[in-house]
N, C-alpha and C positions, 0 to 999 in steps of 0.2 A: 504494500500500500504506500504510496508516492503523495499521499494527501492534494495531489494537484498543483505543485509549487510551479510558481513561473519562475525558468529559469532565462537571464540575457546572454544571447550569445553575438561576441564584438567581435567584427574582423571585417576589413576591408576586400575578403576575396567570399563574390556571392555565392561559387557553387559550394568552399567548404562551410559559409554559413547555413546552405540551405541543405550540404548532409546532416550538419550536425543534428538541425533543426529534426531533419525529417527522422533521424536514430533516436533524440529523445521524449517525440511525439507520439513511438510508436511505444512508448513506458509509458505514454498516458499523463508525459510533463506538459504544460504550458512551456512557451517559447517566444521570446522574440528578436529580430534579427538588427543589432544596428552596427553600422561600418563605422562610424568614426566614435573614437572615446568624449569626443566632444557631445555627442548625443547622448552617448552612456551616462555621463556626468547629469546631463539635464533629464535622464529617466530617473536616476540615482534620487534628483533634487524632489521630484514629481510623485514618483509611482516606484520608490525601488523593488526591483526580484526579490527571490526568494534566493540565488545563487548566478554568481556570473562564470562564465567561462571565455575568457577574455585572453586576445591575443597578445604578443607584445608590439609588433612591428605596425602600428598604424599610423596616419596619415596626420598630420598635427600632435596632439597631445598622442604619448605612448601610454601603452599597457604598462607600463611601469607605475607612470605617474599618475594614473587613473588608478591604480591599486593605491598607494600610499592615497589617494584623496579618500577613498572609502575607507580603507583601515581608519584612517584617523577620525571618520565620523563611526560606524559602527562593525561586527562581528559576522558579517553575513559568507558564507563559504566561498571562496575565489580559487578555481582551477586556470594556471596561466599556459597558456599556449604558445610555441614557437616554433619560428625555422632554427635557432640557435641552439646546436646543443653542447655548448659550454659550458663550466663547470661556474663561471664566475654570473653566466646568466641567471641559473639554477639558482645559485647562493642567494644572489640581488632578489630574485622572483619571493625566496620563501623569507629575507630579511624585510622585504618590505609587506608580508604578512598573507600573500599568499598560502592556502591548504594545499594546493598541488602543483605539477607542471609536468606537462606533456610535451613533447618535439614533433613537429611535422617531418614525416607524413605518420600519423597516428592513425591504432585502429578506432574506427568511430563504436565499437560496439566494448572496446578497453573504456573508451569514455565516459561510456552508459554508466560504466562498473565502477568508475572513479567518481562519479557524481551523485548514484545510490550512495556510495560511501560516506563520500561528505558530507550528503544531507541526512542520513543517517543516523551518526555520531554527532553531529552539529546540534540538531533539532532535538534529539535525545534529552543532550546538554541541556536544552534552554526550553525542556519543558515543564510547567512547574504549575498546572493546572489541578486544583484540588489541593493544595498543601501549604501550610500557614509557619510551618514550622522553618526555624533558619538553626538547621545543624551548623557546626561551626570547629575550626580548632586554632587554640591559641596554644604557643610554644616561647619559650623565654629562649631566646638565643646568646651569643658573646657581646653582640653589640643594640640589641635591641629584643622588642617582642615584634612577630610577625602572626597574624592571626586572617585567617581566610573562614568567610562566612559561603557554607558550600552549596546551597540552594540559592540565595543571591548571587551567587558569584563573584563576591566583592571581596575585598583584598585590600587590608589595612597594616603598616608599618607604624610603629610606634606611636599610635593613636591615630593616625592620617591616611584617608583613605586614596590608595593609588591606581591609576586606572589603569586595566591590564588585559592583554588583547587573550585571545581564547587558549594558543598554546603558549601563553607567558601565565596564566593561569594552572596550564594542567601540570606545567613543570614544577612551579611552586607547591600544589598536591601531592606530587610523588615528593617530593624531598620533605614536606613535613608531615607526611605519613611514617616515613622514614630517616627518622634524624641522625646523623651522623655515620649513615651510612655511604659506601663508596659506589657509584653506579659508573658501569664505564659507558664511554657514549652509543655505543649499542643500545644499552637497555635503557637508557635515553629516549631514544628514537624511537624506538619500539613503544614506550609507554604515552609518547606524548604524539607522535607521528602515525602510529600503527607497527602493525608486524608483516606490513605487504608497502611498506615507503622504501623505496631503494636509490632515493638521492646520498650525497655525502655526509657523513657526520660531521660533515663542520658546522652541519645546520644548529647542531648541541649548542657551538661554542658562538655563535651569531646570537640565538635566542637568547643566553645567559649574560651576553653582553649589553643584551636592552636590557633585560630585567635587574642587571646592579645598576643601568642609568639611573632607570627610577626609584631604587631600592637603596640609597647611600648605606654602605657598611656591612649590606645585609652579609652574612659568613656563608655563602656558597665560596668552596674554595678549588680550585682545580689540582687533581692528582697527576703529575707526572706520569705519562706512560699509560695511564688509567682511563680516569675522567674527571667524575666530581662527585663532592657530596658538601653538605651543610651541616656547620657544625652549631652544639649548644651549648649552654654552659655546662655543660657537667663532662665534655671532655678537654682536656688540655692540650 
């Protein structure tokens, strides 16, 4: 069950719009097609999707910078698309908050499979119909308390609450689920990514790097050789 979300799909070449179009139609998605990000931004402002699958390479504003404008307003799934497949594109794609990325020529029915997904785990996430209660956990750390309310999804350091995109969220869950333990980037990925994400783990050490932007001090510390874990006070 696909609940009927409309999903946007951007790209300035009509007929991969209108496969994609016509592969998510036949799941019974909503679809609509626009070529330039420039219109994407103004559906964004108007009527946004339910999920975009947006290219990088368009005509004026890029897929790139059409992603960082939505990431910075809200959390909605963005699968990015390209003819580039570089390692440095891949990184840019999922530091500017991208859930996926795909390289042309893709199969349009992997698509289908990558977009259940996202909206899947996404919608999961942020569904909170029937339920009043705001479970929560708070941890006394080396340089502060860090406490995550897990049905809001809110995310407060040392009384202040910070605002945190979906996987700067889920990483903060495993590591104070688990304090002071060592995760290597693997299980990183795996936990916050999935166990079918086959980009590089550097995507670990990108994420970890916004989340001390906005988190001054917080004790995530990086293992040599390893990965990382976050310590508390009760280890030295």
């Amino acid at each position: 069950m696909n609940h009927n979300y409309l999903i946007a799909v951007v790209d300035d070449d009509q007929h991969i719009r209108n496969l994609v179009e016509a592969y998510l139609r036949k799941e019974d998605y909503r679809t609509v097609g626009l070529e330039t990000a420039e219109e994407a931004w103004e559906m964004w402002r108007q009527s946004p999707p339910d999920m975009w699958v947006l290219d990088i390479m368009l005509p004026g504003m890029d897929g790139f910078e059409l992603c960082r404008r939505i990431r910075a307003e809200a959390e909605v799934p963005i699968i990015m698309i390209s003819a580039k497949d570089s390692e440095v594109d891949k990184i840019l794609g999922l530091e500017l908050g991208s859930d996926d990325y795909m390289v042309k020529p893709f199969s349009p029915r992997e698509l289908v499979a990558r977009v259940k997904r996202q909206l899947n785990r996404w919608y999961k996430f942020n569904r909170a119909e029937g339920t009043t209660s705001v479970l929560g956990t708070s941890i006394p750390l080396s340089n502060g308390r860090l406490q995550l309310l897990l049905d809001e999804r809110r995310v407060f350091w040392n009384g202040e609450e910070v605002d945190m995109t979906n996987k700067e969220f889920e990483m903060l869950k495993v590591f104070t689920e688990n304090p002071n333990r060592a995760f290597t980037r693997d299980e990183l990925l795996t936990a916050v990514w999935g166990d079918d994400y086959f980009g590089s783990d550097r995507a670990v050490d990108h994420l970890i790097k916004r989340i001390r932007k906005k988190m001054e001090h917080l004790p995530v510390e990086a293992i040599w050789g390893h990965g990382y874990r976050m310590r508390t006070d009760g280890e030295e």
